[in-house]
C-alpha positions in Angstrom: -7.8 -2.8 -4.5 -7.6 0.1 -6.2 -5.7 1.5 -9.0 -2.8 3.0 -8.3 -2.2 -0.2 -5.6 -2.6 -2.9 -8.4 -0.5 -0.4 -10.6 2.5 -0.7 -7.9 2.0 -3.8 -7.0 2.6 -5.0 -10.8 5.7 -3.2 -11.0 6.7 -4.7 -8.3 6.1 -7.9 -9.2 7.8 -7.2 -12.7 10.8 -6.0 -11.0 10.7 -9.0 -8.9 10.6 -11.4 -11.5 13.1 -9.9 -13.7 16.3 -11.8 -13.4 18.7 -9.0 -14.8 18.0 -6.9 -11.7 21.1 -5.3 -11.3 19.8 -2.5 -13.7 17.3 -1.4 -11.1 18.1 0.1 -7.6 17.2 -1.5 -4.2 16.1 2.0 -3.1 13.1 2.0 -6.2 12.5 -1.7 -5.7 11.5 -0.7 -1.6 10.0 2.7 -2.6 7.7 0.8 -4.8 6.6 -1.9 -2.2 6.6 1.0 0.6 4.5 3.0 -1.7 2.1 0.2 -2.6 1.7 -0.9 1.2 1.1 3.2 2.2 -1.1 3.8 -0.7 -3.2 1.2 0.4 -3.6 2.0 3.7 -4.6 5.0 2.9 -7.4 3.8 0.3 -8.7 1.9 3.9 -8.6 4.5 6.2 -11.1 6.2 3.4 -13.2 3.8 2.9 -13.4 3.2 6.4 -14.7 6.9 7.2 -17.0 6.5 4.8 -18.5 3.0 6.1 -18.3 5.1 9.4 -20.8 8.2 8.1 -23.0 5.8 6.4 -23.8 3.8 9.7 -21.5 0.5 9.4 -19.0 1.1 12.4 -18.1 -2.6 12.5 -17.4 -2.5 8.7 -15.1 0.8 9.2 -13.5 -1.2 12.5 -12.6 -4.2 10.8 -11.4 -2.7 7.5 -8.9 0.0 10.2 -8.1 -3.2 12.0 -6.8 -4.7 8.7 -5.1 -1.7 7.7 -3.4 -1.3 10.7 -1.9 -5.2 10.5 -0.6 -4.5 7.0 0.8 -1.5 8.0 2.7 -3.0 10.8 4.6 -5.8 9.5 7.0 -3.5 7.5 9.0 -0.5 7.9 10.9 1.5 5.8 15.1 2.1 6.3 14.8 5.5 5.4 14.7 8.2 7.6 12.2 10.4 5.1 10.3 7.5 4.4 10.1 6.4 8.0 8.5 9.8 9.1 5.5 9.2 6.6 5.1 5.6 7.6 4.9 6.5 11.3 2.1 9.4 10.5 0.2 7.0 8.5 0.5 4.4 11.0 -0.4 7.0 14.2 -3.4 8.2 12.5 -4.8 4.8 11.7 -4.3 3.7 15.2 -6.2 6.9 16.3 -9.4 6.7 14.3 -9.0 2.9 15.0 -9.5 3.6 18.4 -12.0 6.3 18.6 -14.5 4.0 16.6 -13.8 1.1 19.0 -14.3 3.1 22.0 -17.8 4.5 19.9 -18.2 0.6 19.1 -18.1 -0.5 22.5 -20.0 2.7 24.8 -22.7 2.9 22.1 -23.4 0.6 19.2 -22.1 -2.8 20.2 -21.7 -4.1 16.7 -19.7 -7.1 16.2 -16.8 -6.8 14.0 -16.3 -8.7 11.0 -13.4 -11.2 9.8 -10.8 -9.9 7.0 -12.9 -12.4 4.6 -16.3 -10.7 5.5 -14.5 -7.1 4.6 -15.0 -4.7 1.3 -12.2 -4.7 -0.5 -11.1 -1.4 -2.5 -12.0 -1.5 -6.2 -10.4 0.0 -8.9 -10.3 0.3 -12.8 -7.1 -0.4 -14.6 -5.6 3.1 -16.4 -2.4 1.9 -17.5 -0.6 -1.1 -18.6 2.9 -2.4 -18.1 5.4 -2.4 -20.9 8.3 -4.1 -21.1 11.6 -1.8 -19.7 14.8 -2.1 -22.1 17.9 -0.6 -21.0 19.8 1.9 -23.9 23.3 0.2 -24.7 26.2 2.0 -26.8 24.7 0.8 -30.6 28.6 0.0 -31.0 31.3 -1.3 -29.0 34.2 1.4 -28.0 37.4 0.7 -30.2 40.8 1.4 -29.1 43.7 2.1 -31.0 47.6 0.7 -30.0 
């Protein structure tokens, strides 16, 4: 996993397990997730091109096979957001297929289980820190 996906996915989970959530907007709480789960996908369809040029088509196969299954359980409610998703999505599925139909006319490698896949590495570049809401330092008085 790499680092802007563990970044995202911490926030996320902070978020998540903050029980004064009514500070924090449903929209940031999904772009965060959304983010995390495109980000990722992303970071696959790279990797898997370049397990593709260096010769390891089932590798690049199963890690666009995975990619595709994550990408496919969720999709954003917003129209904006739903655009991206769909073009992330669409091109997955494309080089997804082109390496299967390469797979199966010419190199006839078998394709390897999620467990058996790389996973996407990263190095951690910044840390969470606890969020604290500015209040009024004083309570309003009124006068009657």
């Amino acid at each position: 996993m790499d680092t802007l996906t563990q970044f995202l996915l911490e926030a996320g989970y902070i978020l998540k397990s903050d029980v004064d959530l009514y500070n924090v907007s449903n929209r940031l709480v999904d772009f965060i997730s959304l983010n995390c789960l495109l980000h990722q996908a992303r970071g696959q369809k790279h990797v898997a091109i370049e397990l593709y040029e260096e010769g390891k088509i089932a590798l690049a196969i199963g890690v666009l096979r995975d990619a595709v299954i994550n990408m496919s359980g969720r999709s954003p409610s917003n129209e904006s957001w739903h655009a991206v998703f769909s073009e992330e999505k669409s091109a997955l599925r494309v080089i997804l297929k082109r390496y299967e139909d390469e797979n199966g006319f010419i190199y006839l490698e078998k394709i390897p289980d999620a467990y058996e896949l790389p996973s996407l590495e990263g190095k951690r570049i910044v840390e969470a820190i606890p969020y604290f809401p500015k209040r009024l330092g004083r309570e309003l008085m009124f006068r009657i």
